[in-house]
N, C-alpha and C positions, 0 to 999 in steps of 0.2 A: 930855877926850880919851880916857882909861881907859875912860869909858862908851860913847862913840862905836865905842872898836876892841871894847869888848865884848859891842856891839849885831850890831856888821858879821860877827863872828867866828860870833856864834850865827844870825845871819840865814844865812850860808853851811852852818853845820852843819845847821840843818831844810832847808835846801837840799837839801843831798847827801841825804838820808832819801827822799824823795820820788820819784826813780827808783826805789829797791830796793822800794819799793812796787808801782811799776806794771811792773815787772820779773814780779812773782809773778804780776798779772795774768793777763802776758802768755802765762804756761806752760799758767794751768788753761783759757782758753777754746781753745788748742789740743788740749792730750786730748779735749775736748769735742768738738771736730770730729772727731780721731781717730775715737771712738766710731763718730760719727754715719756719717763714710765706711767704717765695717768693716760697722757694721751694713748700710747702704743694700746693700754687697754681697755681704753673708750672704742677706738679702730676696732681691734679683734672682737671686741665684746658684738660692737655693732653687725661685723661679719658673720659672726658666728649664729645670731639673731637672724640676721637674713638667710644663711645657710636651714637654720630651723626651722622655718616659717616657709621657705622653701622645700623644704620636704613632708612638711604636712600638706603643704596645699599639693603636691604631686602623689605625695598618697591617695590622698581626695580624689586627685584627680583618675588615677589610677582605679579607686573603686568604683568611680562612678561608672568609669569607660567599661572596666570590666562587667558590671551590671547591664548596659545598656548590649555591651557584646552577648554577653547570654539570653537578657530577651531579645535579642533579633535574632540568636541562634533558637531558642527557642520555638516564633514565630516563624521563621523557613521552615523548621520542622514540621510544625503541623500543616502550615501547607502547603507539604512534601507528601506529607502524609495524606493529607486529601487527595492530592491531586496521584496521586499512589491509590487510592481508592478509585476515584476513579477511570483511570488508565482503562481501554477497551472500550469503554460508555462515549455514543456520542447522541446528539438532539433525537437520531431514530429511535432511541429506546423509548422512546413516548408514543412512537407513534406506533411501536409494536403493542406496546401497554393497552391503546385504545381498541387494535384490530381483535388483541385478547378478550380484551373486555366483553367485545361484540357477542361474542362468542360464545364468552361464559354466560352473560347473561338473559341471551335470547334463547329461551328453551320454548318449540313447538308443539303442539298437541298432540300430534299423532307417534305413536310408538316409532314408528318408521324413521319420522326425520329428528326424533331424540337422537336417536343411534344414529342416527349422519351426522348429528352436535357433537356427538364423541368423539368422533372419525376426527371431523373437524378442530377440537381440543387438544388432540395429540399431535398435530403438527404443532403447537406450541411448547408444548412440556419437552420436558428432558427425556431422553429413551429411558424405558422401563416404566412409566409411572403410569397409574391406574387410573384412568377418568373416570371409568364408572364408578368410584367411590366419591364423586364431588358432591353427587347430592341423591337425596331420599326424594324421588320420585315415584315411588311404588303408589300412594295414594291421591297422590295429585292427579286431576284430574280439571284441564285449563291450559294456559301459557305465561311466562313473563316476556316482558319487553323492554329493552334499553333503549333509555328518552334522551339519557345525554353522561359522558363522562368528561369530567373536568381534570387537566392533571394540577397537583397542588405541589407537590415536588418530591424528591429522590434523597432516599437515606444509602448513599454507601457502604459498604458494612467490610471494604477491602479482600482478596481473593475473587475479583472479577465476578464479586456479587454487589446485589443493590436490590431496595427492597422501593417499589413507584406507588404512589399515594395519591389515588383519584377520589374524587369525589362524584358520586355515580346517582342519576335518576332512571327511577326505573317503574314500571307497573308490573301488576300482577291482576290477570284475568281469573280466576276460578271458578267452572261449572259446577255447582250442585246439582243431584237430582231430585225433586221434590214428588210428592203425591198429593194428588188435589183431584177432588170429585167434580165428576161429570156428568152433567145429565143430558141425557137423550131421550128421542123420541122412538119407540118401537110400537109404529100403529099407532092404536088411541092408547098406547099406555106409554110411561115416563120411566126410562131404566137408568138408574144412578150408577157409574162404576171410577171406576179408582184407575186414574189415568199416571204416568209417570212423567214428568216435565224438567227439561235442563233448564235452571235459572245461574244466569252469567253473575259473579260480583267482580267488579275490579278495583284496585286500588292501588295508588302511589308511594314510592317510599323514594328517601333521598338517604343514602349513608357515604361512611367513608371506608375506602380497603385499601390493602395495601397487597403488591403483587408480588413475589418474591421472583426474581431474574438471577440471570449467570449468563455473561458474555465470555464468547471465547476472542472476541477483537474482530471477526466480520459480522456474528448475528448473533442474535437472542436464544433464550428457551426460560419457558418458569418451572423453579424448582419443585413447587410444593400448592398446597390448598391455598387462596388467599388468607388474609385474615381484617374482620372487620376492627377498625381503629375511629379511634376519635381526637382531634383536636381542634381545640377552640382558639379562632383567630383573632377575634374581638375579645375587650378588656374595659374592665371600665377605670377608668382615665380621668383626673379633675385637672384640667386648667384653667389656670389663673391669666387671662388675659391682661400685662400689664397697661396701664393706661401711658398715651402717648407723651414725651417729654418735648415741651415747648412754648409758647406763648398764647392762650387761648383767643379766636378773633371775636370782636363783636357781633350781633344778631344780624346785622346789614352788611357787614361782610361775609357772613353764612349765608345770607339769601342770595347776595351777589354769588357767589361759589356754588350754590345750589343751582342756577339759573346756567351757567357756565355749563355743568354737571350733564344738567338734562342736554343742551346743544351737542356734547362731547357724546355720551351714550349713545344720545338717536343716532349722529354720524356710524357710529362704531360699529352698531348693530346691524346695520347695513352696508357700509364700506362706499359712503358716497364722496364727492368731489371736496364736501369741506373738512374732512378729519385728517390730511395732513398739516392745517389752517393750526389745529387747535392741540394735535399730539403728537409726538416722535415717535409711533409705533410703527411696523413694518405695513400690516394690514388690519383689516379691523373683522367683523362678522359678516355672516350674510342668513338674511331670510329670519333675522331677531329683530321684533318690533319693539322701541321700548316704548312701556306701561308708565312705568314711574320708578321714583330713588329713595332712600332716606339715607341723610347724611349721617353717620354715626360717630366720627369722632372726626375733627381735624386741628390741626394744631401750624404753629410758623414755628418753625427754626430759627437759630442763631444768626443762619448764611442767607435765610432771608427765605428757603423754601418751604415749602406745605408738605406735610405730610396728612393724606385722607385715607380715610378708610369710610367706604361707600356699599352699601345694598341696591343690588340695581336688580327690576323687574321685569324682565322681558317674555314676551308673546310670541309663540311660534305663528309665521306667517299664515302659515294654511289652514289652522286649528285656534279657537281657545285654549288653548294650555299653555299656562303659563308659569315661568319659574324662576328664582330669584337665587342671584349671586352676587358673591362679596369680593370686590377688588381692593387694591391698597395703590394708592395714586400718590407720584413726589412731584408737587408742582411749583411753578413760578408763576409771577406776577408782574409785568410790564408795563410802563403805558397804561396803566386801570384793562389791563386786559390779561388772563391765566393760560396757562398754556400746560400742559400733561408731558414732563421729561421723562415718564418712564412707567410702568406696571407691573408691581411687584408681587408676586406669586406665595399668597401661604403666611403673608405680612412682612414688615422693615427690618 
């Protein structure tokens, strides 16, 4: 019986053992899912992050491109639309412009070849249009003369119009007729009388007009009166010349460079056998003596080149007259010897 209850007793003790067993189990294959669920929504989170980050920037990108599509739709447009303006216009409308000009503004003395200027004017204009009403010539009493027209450019106004903008010199002769006493001789006595005398004044004028045209795509005609206009070409303008960025040289290598300077110019100005010697330029001048230099700024670069900026004074050969210009020169230094790689136009 001892052995029976000591059978039953241990059969129940490996009993109890065997839950705390599956007990421990039961904890590690949970962390394990743990894991598995953090990670899955670390992954997703991080997709879904890149998904969003990815559609902003394609948005972005999307407006930008659409921006960039409308101004360049934009810009065809208008010059579509210029170039729609000027359809029919080609370089001759200038030169119709000038024979106009002639025309209009060479008016003659005599009654006679006024009315030939008119004759003449309507082969320009459009049919129907009235020349005699260009100008009040009833009191004049003289001529003008055209000294020169300049064309300055073309306003297109689309409908195979366009309005040509010259700038026109011209004089103006005008006769007075004066009274001024005269004496004579009749016999031994002196008769004073009152004589009538044409006195000439002439004077110059410079303006700007503008011609108003209509092509029909082989030739011209102006539509209407001119009209005097003004614009100004010139502005006033401050610049700020920045100073050159670089290593400044000492006084004995400015005179060295100076002395170089004058060698290089004189060649230049003349275009003789040693200015390939001294610069890589194609050709140099002719019939420019030089005078003299003044160095104005130069400076060494990092790579080891010069950058100058030079006033040079040159003498026309056949005259006294002389004139002074400004170069920009990138050079090297060899051997204690300079040499000119290049000439650069309007500065660096």
């Amino acid at each position: 019986m001892k052995k029976l209850s000591q059978m039953k007793a241990n059969f129940k003790k490996h009993k109890k053992k065997r839950p705390h067993k599956n007990s421990t189990n039961r904890e590690i294959r949970f962390s394990r899912t743990k894991v598995r669920k953090v990670l899955t929504i670390t992954i997703f989170g991080v997709i879904f992050l890149s998904l969003f980050f990815n559609l902003i920037f394609f948005m972005k990108y999307q407006t930008i491109r659409n921006n960039v599509e409308a101004s360049e739709n934009k810009i065809d447009d208008q010059l579509q639309e210029v170039e729609n303006r000027k359809e029919g216009f080609t370089d001759s409308v200038v030169f119709f412009g000038k024979n106009f000009l002639s025309a209009y503004y060479n008016v003659p003395e005599s009654p006679e070849e006024r009315e030939k200027r008119l004759d003449d004017l309507n082969t320009y204009y459009v049919n129907g249009f009235q020349t005699s009403d260009l100008n009040r010539l009833e009191e004049f009493k003289g001529s003008r003369s055209l000294i020169d027209a300049r064309y300055m450019r073309t306003e297109y106004l689309g409908d195979n119009k366009a309005n040509l903008i010259f700038e026109v010199r011209y004089e103006i002769t005008e006769i007075e007729t004066v009274e001024k006493e005269v004496t004579k001789k009749d016999g031994d006595k002196k008769k004073t009388e009152i004589v009538k005398e044409e006195k000439p004044t002439t004077i110059k004028e410079t303006e700007q007009i503008a011609v108003p045209v209509i092509t029909d795509g082989e030739g011209y005609a102006v539509t209407g009166k001119p009209s005097l206009v003004h614009h100004r070409y010139t502005s006033d303008i401050t610049l700020e010349n920045p100073s050159l960025k670089g290593d400044d040289l000492t006084s004995a290598e400015k005179e060295q460079l100076k002395s170089f300077l004058t060698d290089f110019f004189t060649s230049y100005g003349v275009s003789d056998e040693k200015l390939p010697f001294m610069a890589d330029v194609e050709r140099g001048l002719n019939g420019h003596i030089f005078n003299d230099l003044v160095l104005q700024e130069v400076v060494q670069k990092e790579n080891g080149n010069y950058q100058i900026i030079v006033d040079v004074s040159y003498q026309n050969e056949e005259t006294s007259f002389k004139s002074v210009y400004t170069y920009y020169l990138v050079g090297t230094k060899e051997n204690d010897k300079y040499f000119i790689e290049s000439m650069k136009l309007g500065g660096f």
